[in-house]
N, C-alpha and C positions, 0 to 999 in steps of 0.2 A: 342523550337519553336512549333510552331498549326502544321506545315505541317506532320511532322511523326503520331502524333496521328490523325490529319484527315484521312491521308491513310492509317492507323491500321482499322480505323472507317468506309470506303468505303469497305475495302475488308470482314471487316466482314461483313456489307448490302450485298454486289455483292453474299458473298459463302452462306447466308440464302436466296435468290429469288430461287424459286421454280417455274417450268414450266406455272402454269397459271397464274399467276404476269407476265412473261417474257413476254407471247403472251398480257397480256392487256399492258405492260409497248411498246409496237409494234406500236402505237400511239404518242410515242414520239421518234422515230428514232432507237430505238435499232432496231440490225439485226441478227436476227439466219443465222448461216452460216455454210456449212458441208467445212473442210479442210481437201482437201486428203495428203495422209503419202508424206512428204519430201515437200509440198509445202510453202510457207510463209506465216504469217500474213501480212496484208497491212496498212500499217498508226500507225506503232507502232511509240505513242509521241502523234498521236496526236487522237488516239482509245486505251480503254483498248479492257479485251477480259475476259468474262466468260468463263471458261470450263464447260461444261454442260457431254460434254462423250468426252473420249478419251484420248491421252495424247498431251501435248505442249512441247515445251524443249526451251528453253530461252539459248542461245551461248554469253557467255561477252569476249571481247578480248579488249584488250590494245595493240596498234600495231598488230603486229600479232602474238601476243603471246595469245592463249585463257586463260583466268583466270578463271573463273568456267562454269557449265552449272547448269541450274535448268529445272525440270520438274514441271509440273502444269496439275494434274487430275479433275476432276467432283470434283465443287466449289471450283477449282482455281482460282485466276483473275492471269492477266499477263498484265501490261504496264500500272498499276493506278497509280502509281510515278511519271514518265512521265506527265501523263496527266493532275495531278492536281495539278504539280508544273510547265506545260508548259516548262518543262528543258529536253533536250538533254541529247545524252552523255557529258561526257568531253572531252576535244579537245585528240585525241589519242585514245579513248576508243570510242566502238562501241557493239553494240550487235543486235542479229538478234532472231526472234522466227519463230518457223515452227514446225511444226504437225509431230510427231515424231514418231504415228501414226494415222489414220482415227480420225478426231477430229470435235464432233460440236461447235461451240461456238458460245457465243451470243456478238455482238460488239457496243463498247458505246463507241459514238464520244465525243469530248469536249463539243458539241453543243447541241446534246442528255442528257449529262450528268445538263448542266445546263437548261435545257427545263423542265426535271423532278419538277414535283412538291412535294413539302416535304413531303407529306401527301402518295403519291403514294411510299414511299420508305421502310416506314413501315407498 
């Protein structure tokens, strides 16, 4: 199917934007955000999330059983799956992300994402 290589294809755009792309891309809704250690991301589904500094840690659990964790450093994305297949967990499965320490990120809404013009991404 498209949807695996388009999200191959976003997160390699998302980890090549560099700082003054980011502040002009500022204009179409993206939001630099500082998240202190131990707090949440918000609107993971329906916001990815650049890592610009710091670290994320992504928690998956099936029931309450946790199944893995992943971390995500400067030019990570975290939660462009999500977003651009508009899909949830699986009914039983859940996952949470939080700053695992002092983390900036830059966050792109669904809404953000398709406001983008083609031209502004390369």
């Amino acid at each position: 199917t498209e949807a695996p290589a388009l999200c191959a294809a976003l997160r390699c755009i998302i980890a090549a934007v560099s700082r003054p792309i980011l502040d002009r891309w500022g204009r179409y809704g993206l939001a630099r955000r500082v998240v202190r250690a131990g707090r949440r991301l918000e609107n993971c589904g329906d916001t990815a999330y650049l890592v610009v500094s710091g670290r994320v840690r992504t928690v998956y659990a099936h029931g309450s059983r946790i199944m893995k964790a992943r971390d995500a450093t400067h030019g990570d994305s975290v939660g462009v799956t999500p977003l651009l297949l508009g899909s949830g967990p699986s009914v039983g499965s859940s996952s949470v992300s939080f700053a695992a320490r002092d983390a900036e990120v830059v966050a792109i809404s669904r809404d953000a994402l398709h406001a983008l013009p083609a031209s502004s991404v390369v």
